[in-house]
Structures are given as C-alpha cells and as structure tokens.
PDB file with one MODEL, atoms N, CA, C and O in Angstrom:
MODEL        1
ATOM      1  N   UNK A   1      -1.410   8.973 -13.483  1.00  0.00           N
ATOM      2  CA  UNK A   1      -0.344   9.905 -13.168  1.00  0.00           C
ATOM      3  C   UNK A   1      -0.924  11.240 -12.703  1.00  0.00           C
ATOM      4  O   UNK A   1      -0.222  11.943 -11.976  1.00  0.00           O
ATOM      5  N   UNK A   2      -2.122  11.644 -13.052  1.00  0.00           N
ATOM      6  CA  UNK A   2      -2.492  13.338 -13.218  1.00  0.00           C
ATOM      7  C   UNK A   2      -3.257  13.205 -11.408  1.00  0.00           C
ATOM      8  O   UNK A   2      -3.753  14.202 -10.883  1.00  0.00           O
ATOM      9  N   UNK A   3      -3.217  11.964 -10.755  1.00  0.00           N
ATOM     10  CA  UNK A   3      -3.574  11.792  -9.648  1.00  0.00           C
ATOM     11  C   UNK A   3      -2.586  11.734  -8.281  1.00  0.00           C
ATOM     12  O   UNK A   3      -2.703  12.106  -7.114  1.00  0.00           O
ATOM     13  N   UNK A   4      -1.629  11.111  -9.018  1.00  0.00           N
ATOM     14  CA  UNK A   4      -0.005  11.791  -8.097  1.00  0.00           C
ATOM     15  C   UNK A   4       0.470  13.408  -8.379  1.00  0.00           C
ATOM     16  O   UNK A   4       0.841  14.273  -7.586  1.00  0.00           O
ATOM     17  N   UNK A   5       0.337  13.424  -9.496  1.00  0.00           N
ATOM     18  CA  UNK A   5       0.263  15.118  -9.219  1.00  0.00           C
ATOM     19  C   UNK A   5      -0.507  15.790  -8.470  1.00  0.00           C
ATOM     20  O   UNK A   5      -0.016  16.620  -7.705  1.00  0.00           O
ATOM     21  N   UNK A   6      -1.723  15.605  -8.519  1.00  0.00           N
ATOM     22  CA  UNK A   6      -2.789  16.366  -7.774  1.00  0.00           C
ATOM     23  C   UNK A   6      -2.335  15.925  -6.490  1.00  0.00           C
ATOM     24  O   UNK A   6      -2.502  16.822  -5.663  1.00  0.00           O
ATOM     25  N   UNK A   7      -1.744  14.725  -5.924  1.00  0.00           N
ATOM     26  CA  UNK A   7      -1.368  14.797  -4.286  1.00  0.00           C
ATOM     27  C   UNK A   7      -0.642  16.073  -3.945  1.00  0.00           C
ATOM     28  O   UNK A   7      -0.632  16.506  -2.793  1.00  0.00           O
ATOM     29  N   UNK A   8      -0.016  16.696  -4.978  1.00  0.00           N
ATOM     30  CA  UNK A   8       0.856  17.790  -4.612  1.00  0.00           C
ATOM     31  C   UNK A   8      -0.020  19.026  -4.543  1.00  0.00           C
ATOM     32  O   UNK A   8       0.582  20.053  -4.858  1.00  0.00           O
ATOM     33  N   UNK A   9      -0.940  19.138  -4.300  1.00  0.00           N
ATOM     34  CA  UNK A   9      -2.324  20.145  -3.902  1.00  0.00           C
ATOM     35  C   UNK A   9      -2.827  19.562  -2.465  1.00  0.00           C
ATOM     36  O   UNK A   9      -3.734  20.210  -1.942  1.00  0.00           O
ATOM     37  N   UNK A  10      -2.370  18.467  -1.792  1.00  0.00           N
ATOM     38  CA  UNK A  10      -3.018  18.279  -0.428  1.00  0.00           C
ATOM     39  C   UNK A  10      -2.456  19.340   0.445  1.00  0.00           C
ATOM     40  O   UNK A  10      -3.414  19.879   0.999  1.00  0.00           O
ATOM     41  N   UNK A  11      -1.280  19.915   0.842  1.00  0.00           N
ATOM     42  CA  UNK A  11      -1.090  20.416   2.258  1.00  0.00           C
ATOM     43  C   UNK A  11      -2.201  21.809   1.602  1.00  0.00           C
ATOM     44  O   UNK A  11      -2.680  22.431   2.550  1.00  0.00           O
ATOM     45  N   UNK A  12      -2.580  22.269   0.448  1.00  0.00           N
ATOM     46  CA  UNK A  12      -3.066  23.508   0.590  1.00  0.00           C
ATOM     47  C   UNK A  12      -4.687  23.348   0.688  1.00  0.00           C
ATOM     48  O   UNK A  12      -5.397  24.353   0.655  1.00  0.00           O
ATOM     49  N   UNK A  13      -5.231  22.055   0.808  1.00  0.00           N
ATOM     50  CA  UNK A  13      -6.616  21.874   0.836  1.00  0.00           C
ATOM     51  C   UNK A  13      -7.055  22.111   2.221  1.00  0.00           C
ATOM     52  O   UNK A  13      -6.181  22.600   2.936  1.00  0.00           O
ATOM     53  N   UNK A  14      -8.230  21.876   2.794  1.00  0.00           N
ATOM     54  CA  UNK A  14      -8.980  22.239   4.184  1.00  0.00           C
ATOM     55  C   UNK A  14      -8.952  20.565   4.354  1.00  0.00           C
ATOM     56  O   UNK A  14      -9.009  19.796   3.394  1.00  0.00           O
ATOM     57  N   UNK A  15      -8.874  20.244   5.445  1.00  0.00           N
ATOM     58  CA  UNK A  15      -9.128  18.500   6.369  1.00  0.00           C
ATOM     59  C   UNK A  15     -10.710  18.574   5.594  1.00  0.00           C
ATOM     60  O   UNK A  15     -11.444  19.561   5.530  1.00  0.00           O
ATOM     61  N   UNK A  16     -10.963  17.148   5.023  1.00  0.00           N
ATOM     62  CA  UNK A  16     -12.328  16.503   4.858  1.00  0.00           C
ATOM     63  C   UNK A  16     -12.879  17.172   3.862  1.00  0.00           C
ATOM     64  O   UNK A  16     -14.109  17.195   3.816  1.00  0.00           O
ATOM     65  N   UNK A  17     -11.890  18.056   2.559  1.00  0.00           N
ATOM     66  CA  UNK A  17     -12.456  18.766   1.251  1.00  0.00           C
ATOM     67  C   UNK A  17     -11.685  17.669   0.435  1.00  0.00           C
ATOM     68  O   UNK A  17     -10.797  16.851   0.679  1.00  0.00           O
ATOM     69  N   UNK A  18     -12.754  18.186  -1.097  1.00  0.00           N
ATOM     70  CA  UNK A  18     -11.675  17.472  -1.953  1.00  0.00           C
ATOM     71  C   UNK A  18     -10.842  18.429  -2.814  1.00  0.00           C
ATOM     72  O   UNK A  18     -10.919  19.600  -2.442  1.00  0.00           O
ATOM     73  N   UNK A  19     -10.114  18.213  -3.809  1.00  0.00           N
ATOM     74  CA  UNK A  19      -9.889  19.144  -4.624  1.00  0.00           C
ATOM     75  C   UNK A  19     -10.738  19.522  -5.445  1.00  0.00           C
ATOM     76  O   UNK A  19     -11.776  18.864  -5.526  1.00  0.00           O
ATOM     77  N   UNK A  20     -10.595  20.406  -6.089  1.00  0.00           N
ATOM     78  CA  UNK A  20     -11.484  21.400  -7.070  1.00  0.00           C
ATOM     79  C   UNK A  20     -11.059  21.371  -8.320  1.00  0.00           C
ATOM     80  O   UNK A  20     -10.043  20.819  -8.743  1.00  0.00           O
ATOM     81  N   UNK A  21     -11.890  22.002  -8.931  1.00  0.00           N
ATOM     82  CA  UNK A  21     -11.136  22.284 -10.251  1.00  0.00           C
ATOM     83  C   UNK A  21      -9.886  23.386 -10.343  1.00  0.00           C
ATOM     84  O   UNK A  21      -8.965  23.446 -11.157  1.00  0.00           O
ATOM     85  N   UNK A  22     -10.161  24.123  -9.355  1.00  0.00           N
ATOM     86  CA  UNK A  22      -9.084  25.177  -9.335  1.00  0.00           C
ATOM     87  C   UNK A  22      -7.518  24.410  -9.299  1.00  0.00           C
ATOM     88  O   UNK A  22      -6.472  24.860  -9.767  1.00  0.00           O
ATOM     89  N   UNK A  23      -7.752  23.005  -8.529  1.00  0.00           N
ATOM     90  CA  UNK A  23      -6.412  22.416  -8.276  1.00  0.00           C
ATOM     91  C   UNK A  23      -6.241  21.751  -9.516  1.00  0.00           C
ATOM     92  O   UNK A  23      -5.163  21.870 -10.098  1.00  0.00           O
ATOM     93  N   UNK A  24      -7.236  21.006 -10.044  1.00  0.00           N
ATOM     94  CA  UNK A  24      -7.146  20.085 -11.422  1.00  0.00           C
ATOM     95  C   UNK A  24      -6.261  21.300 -12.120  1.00  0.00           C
ATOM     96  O   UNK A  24      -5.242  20.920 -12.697  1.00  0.00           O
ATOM     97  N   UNK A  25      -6.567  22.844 -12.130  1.00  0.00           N
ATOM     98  CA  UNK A  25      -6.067  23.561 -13.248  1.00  0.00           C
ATOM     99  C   UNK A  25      -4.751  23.822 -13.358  1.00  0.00           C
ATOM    100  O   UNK A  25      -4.082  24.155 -14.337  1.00  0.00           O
ATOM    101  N   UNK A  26      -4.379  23.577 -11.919  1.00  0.00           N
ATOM    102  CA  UNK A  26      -2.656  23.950 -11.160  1.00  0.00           C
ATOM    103  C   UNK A  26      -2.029  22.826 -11.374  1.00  0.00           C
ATOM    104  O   UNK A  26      -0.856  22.947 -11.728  1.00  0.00           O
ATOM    105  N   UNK A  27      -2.502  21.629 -11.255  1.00  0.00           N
ATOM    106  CA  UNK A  27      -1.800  19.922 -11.252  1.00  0.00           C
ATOM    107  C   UNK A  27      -1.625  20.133 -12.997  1.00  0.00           C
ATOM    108  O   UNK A  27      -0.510  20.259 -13.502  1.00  0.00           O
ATOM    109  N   UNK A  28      -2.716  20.145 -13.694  1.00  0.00           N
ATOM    110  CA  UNK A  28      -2.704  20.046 -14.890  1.00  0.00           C
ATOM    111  C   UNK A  28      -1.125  21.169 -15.784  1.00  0.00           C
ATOM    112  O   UNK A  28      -0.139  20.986 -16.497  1.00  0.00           O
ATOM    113  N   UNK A  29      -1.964  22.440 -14.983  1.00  0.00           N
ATOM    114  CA  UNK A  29      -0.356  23.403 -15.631  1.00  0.00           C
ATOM    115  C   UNK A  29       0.945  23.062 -15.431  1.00  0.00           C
ATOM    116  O   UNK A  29       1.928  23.405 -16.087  1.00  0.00           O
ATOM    117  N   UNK A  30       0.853  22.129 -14.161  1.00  0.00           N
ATOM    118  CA  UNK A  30       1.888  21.652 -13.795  1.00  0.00           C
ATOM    119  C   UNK A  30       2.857  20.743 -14.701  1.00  0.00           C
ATOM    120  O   UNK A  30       4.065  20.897 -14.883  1.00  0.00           O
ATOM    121  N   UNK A  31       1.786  19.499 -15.354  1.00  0.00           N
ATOM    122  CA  UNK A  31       2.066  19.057 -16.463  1.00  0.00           C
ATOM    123  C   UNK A  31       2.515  18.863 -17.411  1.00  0.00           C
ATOM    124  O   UNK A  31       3.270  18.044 -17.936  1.00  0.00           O
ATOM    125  N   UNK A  32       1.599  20.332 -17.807  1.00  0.00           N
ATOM    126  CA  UNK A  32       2.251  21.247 -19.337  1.00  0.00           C
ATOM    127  C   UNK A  32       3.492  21.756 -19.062  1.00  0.00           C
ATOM    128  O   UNK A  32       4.240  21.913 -20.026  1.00  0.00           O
ATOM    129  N   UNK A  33       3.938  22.091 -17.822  1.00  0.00           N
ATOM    130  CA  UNK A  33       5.306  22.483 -17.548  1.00  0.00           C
ATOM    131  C   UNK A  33       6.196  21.464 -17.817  1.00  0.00           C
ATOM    132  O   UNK A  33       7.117  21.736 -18.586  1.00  0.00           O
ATOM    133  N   UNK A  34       6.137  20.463 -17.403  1.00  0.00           N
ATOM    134  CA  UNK A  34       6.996  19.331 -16.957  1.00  0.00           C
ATOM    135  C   UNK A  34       7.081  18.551 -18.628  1.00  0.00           C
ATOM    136  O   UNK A  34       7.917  17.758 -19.060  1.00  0.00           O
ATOM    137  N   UNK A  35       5.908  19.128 -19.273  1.00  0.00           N
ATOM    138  CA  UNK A  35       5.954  18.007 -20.376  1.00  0.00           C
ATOM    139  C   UNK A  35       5.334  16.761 -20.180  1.00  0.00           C
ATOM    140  O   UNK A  35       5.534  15.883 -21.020  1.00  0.00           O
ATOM    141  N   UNK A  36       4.566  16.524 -19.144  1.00  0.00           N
ATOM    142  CA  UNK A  36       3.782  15.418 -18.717  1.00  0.00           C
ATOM    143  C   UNK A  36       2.720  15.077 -18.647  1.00  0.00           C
ATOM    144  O   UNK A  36       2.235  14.279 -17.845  1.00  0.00           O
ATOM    145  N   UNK A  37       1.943  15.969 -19.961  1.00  0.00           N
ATOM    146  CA  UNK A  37       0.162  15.664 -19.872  1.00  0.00           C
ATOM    147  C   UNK A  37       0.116  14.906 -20.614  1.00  0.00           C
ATOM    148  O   UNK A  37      -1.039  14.506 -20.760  1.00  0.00           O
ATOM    149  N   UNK A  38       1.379  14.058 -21.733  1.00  0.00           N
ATOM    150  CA  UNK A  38       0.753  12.836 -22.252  1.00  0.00           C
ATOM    151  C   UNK A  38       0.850  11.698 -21.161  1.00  0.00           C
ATOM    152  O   UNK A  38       0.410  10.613 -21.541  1.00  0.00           O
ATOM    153  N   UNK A  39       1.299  11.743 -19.994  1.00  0.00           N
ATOM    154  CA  UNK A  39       1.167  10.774 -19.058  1.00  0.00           C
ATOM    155  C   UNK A  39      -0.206  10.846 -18.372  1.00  0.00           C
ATOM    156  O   UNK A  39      -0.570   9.957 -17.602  1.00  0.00           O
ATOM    157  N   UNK A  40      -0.835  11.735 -18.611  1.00  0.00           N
ATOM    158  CA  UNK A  40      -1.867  12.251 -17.250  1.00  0.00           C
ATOM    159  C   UNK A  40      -3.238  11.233 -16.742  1.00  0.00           C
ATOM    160  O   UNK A  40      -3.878  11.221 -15.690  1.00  0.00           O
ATOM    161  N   UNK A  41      -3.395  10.075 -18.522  1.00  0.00           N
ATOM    162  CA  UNK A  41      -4.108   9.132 -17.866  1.00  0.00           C
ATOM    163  C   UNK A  41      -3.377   7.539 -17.941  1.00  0.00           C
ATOM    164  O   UNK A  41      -4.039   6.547 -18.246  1.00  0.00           O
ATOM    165  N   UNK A  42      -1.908   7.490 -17.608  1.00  0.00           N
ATOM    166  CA  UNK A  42      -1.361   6.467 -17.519  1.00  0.00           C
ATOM    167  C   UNK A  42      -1.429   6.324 -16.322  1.00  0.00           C
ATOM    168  O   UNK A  42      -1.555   7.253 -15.524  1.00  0.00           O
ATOM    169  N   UNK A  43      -1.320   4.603 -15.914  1.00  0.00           N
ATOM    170  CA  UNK A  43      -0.930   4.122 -14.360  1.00  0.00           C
ATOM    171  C   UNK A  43       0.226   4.588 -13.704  1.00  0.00           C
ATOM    172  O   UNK A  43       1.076   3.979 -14.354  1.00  0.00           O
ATOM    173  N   UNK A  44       0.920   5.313 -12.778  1.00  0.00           N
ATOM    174  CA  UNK A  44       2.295   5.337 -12.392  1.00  0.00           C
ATOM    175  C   UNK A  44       3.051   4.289 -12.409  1.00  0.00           C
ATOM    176  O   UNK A  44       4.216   4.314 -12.806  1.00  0.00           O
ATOM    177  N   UNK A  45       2.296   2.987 -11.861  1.00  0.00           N
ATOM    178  CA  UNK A  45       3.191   1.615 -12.158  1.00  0.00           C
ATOM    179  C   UNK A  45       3.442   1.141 -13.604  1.00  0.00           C
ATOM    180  O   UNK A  45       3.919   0.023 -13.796  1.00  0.00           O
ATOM    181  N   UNK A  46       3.138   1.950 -14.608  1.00  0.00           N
ATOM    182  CA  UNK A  46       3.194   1.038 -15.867  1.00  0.00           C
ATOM    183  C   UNK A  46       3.751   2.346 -16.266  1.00  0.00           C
ATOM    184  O   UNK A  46       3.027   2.545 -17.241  1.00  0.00           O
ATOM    185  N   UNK A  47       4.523   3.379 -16.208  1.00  0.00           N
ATOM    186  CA  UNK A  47       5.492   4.370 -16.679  1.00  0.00           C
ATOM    187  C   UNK A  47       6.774   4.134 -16.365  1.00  0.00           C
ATOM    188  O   UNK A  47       7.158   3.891 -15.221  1.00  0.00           O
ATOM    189  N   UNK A  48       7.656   4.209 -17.592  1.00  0.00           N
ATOM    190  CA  UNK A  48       9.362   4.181 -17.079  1.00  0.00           C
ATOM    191  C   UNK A  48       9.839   5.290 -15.919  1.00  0.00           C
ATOM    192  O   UNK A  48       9.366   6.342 -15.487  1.00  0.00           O
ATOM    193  N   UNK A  49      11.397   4.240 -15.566  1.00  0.00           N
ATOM    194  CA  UNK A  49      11.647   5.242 -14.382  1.00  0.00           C
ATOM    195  C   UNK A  49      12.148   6.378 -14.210  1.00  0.00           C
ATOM    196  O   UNK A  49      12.408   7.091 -13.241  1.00  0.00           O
ATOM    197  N   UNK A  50      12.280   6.457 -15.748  1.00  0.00           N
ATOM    198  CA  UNK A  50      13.011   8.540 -16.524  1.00  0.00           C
ATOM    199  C   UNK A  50      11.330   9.215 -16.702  1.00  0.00           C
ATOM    200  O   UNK A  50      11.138  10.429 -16.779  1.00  0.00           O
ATOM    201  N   UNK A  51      10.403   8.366 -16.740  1.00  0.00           N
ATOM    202  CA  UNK A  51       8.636   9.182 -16.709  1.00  0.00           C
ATOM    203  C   UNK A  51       8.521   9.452 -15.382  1.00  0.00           C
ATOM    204  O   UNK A  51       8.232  10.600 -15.047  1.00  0.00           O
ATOM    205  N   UNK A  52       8.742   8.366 -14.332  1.00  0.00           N
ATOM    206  CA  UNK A  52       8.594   8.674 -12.780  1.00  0.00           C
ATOM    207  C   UNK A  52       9.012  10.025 -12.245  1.00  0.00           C
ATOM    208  O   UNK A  52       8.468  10.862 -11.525  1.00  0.00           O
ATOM    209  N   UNK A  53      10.653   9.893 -13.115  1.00  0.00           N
ATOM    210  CA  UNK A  53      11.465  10.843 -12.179  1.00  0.00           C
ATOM    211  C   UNK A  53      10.874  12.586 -12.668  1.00  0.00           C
ATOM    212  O   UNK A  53      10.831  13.590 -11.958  1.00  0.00           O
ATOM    213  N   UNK A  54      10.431  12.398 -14.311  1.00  0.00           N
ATOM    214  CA  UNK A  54       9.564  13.779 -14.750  1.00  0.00           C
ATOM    215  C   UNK A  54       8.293  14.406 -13.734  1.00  0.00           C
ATOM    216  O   UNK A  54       8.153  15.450 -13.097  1.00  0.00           O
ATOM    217  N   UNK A  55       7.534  13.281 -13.936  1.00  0.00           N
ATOM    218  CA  UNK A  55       6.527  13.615 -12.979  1.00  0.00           C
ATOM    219  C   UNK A  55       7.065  14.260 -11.715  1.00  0.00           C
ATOM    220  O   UNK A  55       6.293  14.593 -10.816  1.00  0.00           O
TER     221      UNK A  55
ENDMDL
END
C-alpha cells in the first residue's frame, strides 16, 4: 500500500529520478493522516474495499 501512495509523489519528481526520502516522509505523513500506516506493508489486492477507498 505505502507504494500506491508514494505514486502520488510522481508528477512532482524530475523524468528518470526516483523518489527520496523526502517523498517516503510526505507519502508516509500522508498515512498518519488518513489513518493508514497500519496498511503501509499490505498488498493493495489483499485490502478491503472501505481500506482501498481510505488509501
């Protein structure tokens, strides 16, 4: 899951970078917002569809 979040850090990256930790720290806060860092090392396919819609 903490890897579909982090897609939401692509339009602000440079073509052919990866993310950083600076983004891990923003995806991650993101998380803690949402209430979703106990998902952060689940599969997206193996989370319910009220976990999907949190994320």
């Amino acid at each position: 899951v903490s890897e579909i979040v982090l897609m939401g850090r692509y339009p602000y990256l440079s073509p052919f970078t990866f993310e950083g930790e600076d983004d891990r720290a923003i995806a991650r806060r993101a998380m803690e917002w949402t209430a979703t860092l106990g998902l952060a090392e689940r599969r997206f396919n193996e989370i319910s569809g009220g976990e999907k819609q949190r994320v």
